[in-house]
Backbone as numpy.savetxt, mean C-alpha at the origin, in Angstrom:
# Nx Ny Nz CAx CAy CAz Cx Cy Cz
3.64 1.50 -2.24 2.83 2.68 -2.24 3.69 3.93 -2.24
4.95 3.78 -1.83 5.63 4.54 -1.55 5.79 5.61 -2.91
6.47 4.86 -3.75 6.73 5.14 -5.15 5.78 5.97 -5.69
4.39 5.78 -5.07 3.12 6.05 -5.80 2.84 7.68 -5.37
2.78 7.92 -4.31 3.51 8.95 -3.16 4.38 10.53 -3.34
5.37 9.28 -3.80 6.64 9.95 -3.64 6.22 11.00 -5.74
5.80 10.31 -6.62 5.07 10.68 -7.62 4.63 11.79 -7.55
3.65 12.06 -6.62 2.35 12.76 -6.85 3.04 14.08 -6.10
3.71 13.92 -4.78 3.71 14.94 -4.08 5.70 15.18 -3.71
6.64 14.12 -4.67 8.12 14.55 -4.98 8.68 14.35 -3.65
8.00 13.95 -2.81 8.54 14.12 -1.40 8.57 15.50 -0.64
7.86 16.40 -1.24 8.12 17.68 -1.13 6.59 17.85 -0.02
6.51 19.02 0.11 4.94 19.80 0.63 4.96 21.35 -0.22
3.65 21.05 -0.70 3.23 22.14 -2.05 1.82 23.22 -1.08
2.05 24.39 -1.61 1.17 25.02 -1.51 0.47 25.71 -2.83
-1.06 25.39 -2.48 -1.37 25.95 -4.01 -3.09 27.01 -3.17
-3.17 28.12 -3.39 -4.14 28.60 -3.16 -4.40 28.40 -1.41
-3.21 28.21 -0.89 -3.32 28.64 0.58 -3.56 27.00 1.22
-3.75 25.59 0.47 -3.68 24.71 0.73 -2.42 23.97 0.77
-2.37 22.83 1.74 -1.23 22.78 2.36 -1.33 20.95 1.59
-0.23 20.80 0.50 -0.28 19.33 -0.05 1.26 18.28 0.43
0.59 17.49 1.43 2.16 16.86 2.01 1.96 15.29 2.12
3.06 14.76 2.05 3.11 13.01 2.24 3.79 13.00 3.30
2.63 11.66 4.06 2.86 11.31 5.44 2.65 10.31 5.41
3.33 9.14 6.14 3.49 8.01 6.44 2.29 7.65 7.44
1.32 6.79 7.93 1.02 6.47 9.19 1.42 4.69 9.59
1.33 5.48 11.05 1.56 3.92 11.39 1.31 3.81 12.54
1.81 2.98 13.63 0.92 2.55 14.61 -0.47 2.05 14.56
-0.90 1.25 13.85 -2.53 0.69 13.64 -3.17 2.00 13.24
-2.49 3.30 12.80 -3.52 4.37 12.33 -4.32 3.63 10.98
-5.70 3.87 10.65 -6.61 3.39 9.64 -6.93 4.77 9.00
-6.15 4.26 7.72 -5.98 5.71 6.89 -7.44 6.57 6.35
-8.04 4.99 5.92 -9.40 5.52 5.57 -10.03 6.17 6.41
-10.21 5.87 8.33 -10.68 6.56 8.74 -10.52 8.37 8.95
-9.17 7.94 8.94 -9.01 9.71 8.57 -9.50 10.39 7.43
-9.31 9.56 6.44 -10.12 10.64 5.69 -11.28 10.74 5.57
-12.13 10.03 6.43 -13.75 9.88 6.62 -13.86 11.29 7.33
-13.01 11.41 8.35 -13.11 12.57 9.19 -12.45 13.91 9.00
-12.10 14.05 7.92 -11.38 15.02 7.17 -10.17 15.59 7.52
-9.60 14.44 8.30 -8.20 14.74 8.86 -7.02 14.95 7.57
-7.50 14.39 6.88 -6.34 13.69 5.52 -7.37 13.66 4.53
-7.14 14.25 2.91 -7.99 14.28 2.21 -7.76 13.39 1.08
-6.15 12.47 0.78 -6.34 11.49 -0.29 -5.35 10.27 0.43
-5.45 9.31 0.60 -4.70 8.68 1.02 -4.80 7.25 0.08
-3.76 6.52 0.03 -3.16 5.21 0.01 -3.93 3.64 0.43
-4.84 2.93 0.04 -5.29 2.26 0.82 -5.10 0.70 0.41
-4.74 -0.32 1.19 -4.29 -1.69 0.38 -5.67 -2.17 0.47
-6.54 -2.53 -0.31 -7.60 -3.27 -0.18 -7.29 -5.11 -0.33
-8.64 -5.67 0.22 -9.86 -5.05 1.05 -9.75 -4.25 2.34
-10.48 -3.11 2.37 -10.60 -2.16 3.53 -12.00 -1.66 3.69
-12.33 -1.24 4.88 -13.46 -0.48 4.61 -13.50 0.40 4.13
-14.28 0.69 3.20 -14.23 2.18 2.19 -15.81 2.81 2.51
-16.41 2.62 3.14 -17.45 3.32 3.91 -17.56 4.61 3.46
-17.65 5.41 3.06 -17.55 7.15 2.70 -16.48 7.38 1.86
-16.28 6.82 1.10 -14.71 6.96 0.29 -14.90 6.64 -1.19
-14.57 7.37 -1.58 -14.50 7.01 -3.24 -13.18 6.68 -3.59
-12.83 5.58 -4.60 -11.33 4.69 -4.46 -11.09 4.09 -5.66
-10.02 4.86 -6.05 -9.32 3.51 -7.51 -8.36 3.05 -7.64
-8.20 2.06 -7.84 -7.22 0.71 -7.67 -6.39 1.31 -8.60
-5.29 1.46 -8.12 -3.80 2.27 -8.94 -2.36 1.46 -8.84
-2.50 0.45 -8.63 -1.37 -0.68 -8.33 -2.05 -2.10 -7.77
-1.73 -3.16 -8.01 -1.65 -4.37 -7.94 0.26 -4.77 -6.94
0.41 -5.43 -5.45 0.96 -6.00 -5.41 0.94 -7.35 -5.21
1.86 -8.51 -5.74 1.99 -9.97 -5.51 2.13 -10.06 -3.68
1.22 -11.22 -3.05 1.40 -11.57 -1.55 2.59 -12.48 -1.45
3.41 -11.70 -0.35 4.43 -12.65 0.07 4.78 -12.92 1.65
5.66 -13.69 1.71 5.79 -13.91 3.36 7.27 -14.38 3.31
7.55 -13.57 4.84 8.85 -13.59 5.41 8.88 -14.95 6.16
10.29 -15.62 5.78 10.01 -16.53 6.52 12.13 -17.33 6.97
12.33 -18.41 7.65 13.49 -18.55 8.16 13.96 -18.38 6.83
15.42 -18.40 6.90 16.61 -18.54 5.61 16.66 -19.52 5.35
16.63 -20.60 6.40 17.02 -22.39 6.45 15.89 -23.07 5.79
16.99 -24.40 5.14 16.10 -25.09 4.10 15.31 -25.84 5.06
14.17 -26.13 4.33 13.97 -26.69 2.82 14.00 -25.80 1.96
12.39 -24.85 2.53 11.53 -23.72 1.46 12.61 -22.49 1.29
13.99 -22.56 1.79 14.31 -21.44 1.57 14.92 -21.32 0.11
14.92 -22.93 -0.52 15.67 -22.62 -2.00 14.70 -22.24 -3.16
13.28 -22.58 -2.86 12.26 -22.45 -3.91 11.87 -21.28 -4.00
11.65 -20.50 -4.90 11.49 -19.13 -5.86 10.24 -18.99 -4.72
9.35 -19.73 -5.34 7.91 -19.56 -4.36 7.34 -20.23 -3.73
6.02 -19.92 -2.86 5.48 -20.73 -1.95 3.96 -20.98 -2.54
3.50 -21.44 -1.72 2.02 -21.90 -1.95 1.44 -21.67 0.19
0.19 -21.59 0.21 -0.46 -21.61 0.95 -0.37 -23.18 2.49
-0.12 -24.22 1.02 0.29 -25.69 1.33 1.38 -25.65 1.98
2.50 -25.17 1.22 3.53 -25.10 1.83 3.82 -24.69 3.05
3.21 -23.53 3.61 3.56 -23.01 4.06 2.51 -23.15 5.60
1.76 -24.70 5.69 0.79 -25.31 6.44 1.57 -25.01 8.17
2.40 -25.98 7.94 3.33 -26.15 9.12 4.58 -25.59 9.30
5.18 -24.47 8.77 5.83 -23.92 8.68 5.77 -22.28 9.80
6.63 -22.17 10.62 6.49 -20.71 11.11 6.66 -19.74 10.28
5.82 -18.53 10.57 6.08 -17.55 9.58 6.21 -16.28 10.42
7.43 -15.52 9.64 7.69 -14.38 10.54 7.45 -13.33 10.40
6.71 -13.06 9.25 5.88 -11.86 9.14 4.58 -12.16 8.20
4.02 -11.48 8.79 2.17 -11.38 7.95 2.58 -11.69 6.36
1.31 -12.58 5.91 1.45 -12.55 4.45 1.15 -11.29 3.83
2.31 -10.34 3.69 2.18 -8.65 3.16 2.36 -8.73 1.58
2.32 -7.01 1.41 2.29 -6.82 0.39 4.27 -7.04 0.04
4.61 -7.08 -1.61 5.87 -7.21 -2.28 6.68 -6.27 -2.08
6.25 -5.01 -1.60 6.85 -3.87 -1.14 7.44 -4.26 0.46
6.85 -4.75 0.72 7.55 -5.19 2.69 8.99 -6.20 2.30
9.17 -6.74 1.07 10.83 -7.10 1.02 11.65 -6.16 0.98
11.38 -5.19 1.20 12.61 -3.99 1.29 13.41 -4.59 2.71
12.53 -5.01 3.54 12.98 -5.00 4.94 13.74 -6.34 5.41
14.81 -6.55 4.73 15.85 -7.26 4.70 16.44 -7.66 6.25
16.81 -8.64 6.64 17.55 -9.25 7.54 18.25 -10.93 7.47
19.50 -11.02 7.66 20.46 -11.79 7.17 19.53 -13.35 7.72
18.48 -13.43 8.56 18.17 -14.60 8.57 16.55 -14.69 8.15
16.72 -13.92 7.29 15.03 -14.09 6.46 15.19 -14.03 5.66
14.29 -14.82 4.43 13.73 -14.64 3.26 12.50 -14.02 3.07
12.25 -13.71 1.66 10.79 -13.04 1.17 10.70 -14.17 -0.09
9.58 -15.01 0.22 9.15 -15.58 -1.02 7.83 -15.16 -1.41
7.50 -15.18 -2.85 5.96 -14.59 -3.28 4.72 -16.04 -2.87
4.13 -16.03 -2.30 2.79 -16.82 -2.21 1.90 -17.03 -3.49
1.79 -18.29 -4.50 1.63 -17.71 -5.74 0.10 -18.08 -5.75
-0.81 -18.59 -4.62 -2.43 -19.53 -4.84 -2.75 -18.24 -3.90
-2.63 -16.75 -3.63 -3.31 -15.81 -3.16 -3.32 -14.54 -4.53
-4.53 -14.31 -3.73 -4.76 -12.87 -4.71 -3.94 -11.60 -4.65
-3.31 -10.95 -5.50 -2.76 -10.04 -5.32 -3.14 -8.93 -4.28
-2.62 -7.84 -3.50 -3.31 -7.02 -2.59 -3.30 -5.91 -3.68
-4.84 -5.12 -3.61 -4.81 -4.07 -4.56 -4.56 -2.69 -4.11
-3.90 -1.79 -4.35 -3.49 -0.39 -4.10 -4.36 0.68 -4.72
-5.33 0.86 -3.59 -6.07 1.85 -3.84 -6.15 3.58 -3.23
-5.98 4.43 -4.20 -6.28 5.57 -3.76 -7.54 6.19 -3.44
-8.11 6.65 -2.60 -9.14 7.02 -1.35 -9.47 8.18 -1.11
-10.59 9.16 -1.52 -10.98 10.07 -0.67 -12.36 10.39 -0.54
-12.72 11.80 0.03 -13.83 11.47 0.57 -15.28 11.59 -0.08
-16.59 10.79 -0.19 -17.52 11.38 -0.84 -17.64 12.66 -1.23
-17.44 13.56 -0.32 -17.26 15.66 -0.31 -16.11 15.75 0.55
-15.68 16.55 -0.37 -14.28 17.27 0.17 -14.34 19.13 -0.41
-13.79 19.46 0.60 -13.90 21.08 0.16 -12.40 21.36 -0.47
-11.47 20.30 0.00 -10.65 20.94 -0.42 -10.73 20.79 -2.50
-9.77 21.63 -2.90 -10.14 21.78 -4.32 -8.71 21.37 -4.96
-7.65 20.75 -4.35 -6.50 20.08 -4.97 -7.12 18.29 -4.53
-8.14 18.26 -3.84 -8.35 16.28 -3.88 -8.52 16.29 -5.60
-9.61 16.25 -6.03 -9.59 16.04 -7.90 -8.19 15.71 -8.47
-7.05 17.03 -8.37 -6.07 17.33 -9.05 -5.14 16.22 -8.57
-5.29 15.91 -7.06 -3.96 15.04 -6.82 -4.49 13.53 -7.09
-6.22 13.47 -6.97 -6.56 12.01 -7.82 -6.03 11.47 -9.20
-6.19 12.95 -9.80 -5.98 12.66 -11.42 -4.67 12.80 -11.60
-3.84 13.04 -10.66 -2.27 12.82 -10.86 -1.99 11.72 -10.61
-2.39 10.78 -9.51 -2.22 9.61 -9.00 -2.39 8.62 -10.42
-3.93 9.03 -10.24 -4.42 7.98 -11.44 -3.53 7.64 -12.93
-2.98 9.35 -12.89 -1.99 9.10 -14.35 -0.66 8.88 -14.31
-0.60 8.48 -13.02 0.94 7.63 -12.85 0.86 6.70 -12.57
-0.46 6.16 -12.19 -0.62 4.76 -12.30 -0.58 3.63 -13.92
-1.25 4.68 -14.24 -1.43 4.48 -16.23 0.06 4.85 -16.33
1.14 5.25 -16.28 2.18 5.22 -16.99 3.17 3.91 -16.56
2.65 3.71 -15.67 3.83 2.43 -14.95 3.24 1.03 -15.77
């Protein structure tokens, strides 16, 4: 999502007509959608399925599901996993999105899960919004989604 982000708003914070346009990370169990239900945040990032309750949303990326798991064989030589595989096996991080292999450590792997559905990357905002850059930064999103 990052990439997607980093696109629209350069890493920078823009002012256009006294509005204030910035990229922010959340975390701690923050639920992005809910903020922008409540007009805390007016376009945000959302991996579906989510609740989209008050939100209007278009799928602007597709990532493959994968999971972190030991280095040590067996499964650590095979490209990918399956659901099967991965029955009795500990797993050390949530089956996430392909973007969470950034987060490298010398005794983990990231293999792709290939019998799950991709997680879809959707951009989010609100039924009414006053602000008047949501449209502009949708239709920026949207057309960097179409170029990738």
């Amino acid at each position: 999502m990052a990439e997607h982000r980093a696109g629209v708003v350069g890493g920078q914070e823009h002012r256009d007509g006294g509005h204030l346009l910035g990229a922010h990370d959340a975390s701690d169990g923050v639920v992005l959608g809910d903020l922008v239900v409540q007009g805390l945040v007016d376009v945000a990032f959302l991996w579906l399925p989510a609740d989209t309750s008050g939100l209007h949303t278009a799928v602007v990326a597709t990532e493959e599901r994968m999971v972190a798991r030991s280095a040590s064989p067996p499964l650590a030589a095979r490209p990918a996993l399956t659901l099967a595989d991965l029955r009795d096996e500990p797993i050390l991080w949530n089956l996430g999105p392909a973007s969470m292999a950034a987060y490298t450590h010398p005794e983990l792997i990231w293999r792709p899960v290939t019998d799950l559905d991709p997680l879809r990357i959707a951009v989010a905002w609100p039924r009414t919004s006053v602000n008047p850059l949501v449209p502009a930064c949708v239709r920026a999103v949207r057309a960097l989604a179409t170029e990738g």
